[in-house]
N, C-alpha and C positions, 0 to 999 in steps of 0.2 A: 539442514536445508534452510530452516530459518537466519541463523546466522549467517549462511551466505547471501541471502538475501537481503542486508540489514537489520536486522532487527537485534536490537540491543540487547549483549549479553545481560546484563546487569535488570534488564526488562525481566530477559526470561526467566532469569536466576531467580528474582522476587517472584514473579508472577504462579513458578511451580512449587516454591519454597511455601507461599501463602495456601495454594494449596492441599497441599499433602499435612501441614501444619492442619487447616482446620479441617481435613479429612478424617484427621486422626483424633479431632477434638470436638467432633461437631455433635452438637448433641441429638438426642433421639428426635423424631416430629414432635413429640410432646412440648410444646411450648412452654410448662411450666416449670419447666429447669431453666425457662433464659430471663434471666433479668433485664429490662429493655434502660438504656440507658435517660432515653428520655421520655417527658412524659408524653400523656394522649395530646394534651395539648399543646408541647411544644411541639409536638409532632404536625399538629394542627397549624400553625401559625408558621411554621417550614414551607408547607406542602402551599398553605395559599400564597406564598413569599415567591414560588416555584423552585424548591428547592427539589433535586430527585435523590430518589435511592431513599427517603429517609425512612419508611416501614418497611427498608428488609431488613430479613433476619439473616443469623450464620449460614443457613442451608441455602438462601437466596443467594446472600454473597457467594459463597463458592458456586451455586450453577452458575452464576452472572461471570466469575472467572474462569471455570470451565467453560463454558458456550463461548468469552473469549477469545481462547486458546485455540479451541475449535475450530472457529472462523478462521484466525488467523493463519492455522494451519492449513485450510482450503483452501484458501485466498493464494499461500505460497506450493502450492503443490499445482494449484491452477492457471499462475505462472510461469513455472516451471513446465510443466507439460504443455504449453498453448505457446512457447517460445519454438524458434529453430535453432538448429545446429550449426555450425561454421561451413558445412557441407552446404546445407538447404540454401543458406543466405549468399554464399558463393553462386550458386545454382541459379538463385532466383534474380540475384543484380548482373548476373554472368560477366563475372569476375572469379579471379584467381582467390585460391585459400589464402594465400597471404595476405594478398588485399584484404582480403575482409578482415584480419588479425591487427594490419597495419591499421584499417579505419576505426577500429574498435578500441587501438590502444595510443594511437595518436592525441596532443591536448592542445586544446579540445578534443573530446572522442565525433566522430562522424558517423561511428554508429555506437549503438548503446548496450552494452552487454554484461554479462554478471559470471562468476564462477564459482559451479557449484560440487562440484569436481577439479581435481587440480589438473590445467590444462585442458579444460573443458568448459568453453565460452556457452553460454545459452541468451539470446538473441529475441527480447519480450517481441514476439509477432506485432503489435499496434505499430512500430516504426516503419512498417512497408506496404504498401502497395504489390499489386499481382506481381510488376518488373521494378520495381523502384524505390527506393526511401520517401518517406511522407517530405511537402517541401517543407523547408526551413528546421528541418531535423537540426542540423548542424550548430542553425542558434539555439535551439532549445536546451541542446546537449550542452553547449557553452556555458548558458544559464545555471541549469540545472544538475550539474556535471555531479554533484557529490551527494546529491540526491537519492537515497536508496531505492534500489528497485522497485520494490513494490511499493514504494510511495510514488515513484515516480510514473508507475503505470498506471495506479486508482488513478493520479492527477490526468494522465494523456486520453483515457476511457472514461471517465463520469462526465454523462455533460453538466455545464455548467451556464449557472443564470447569465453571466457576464457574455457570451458568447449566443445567441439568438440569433438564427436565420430563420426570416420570415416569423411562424408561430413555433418554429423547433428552440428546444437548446438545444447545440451541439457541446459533443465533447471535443478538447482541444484539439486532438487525431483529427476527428473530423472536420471542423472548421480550417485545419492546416491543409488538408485533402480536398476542400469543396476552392479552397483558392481566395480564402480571403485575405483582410488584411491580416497579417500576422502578430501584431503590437499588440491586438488584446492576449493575444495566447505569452508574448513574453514578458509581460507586465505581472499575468496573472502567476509565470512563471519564478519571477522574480521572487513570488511567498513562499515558493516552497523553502527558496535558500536563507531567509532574512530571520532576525534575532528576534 
């Protein structure tokens, strides 16, 4: 699941490899088998610097990658279940199955979709309204086109500073749905895809 959803093989490969590696090596809670590399007070002079992480230890490191993984795995599972199907998105813009196949696979895509199964489109729900696509889907998808999924949906759901109506932030979905100007949302879009 993850990997259809983007997420770097070579990420995960390290991220479970680091794991099980200090799973298998990690020492007792007894602190007095770990040698700290540095001292109290270079530790000290880190920490007022604003440096983070620097007083953990093995056992913190791995819960810090496990709790990781964790999330990461919610995060894609919460995706996955909270999207529609080819069926639903047909249903909901009442339009034919293939239309929705042709809008999804056309390029630019007009609509945004991921596959997580072969032959099985899943349809992040943020891109629609009760009958209709958010406006200016079309650019964002243009922009953002290679964007993985779930980067692409934390970006379209978190509001953001740069976007303010009135005392709110909106998140970009919403700011595209309340009707405003659209520049800030494809400006803001434009990070996701940039070196």
């Amino acid at each position: 699941m993850m990997l259809g959803l983007g997420i770097s093989p070579g990420f995960l490969s390290k991220t479970l490899s680091e794991a099980d590696q200090n799973t298998i090596g990690l020492p007792p809670s007894d602190t007095t088998m770990h040698s700290e590399p540095l001292s109290a007070e270079e530790k000290e002079i880190l920490i007022s610097g604003g440096a983070l992480g620097v007083s953990q230890t093995p056992r913190d490191e791995l819960i810090t990658r496990a709790d990781l993984l964790l999330s990461l795995t919610r995060k894609c599972r919460a995706l996955a279940q909270q999207s529609l199907d080819t069926e639903a998105v047909a249903k909901r813009l009442q339009v034919t199955i293939a239309e929705v196949y042709h809008s999804a696979q056309s390029s630019p895509p007009q609509l945004h979709a991921f596959e997580l199964k072969p032959n099985k489109l899943f349809f992040p729900s943020w891109q629609f309204t009760n009958t209709a696509t958010i406006p200016y889907l079309s650019r964002v998808l243009s922009i953002a086109e290679s964007t993985n999924p779930l980067v692409l949906s934390h970006f379209m759901l978190l509001p953001n500073p740069d976007l303010e109506n009135g005392d709110e932030r909106c998140s970009p979905r919403d700011w595209l749905v309340l009707q405003n100007n659209p520049e800030p949302v494809m400006n803001l879009a434009r990070f996701l895809t940039s070196d």
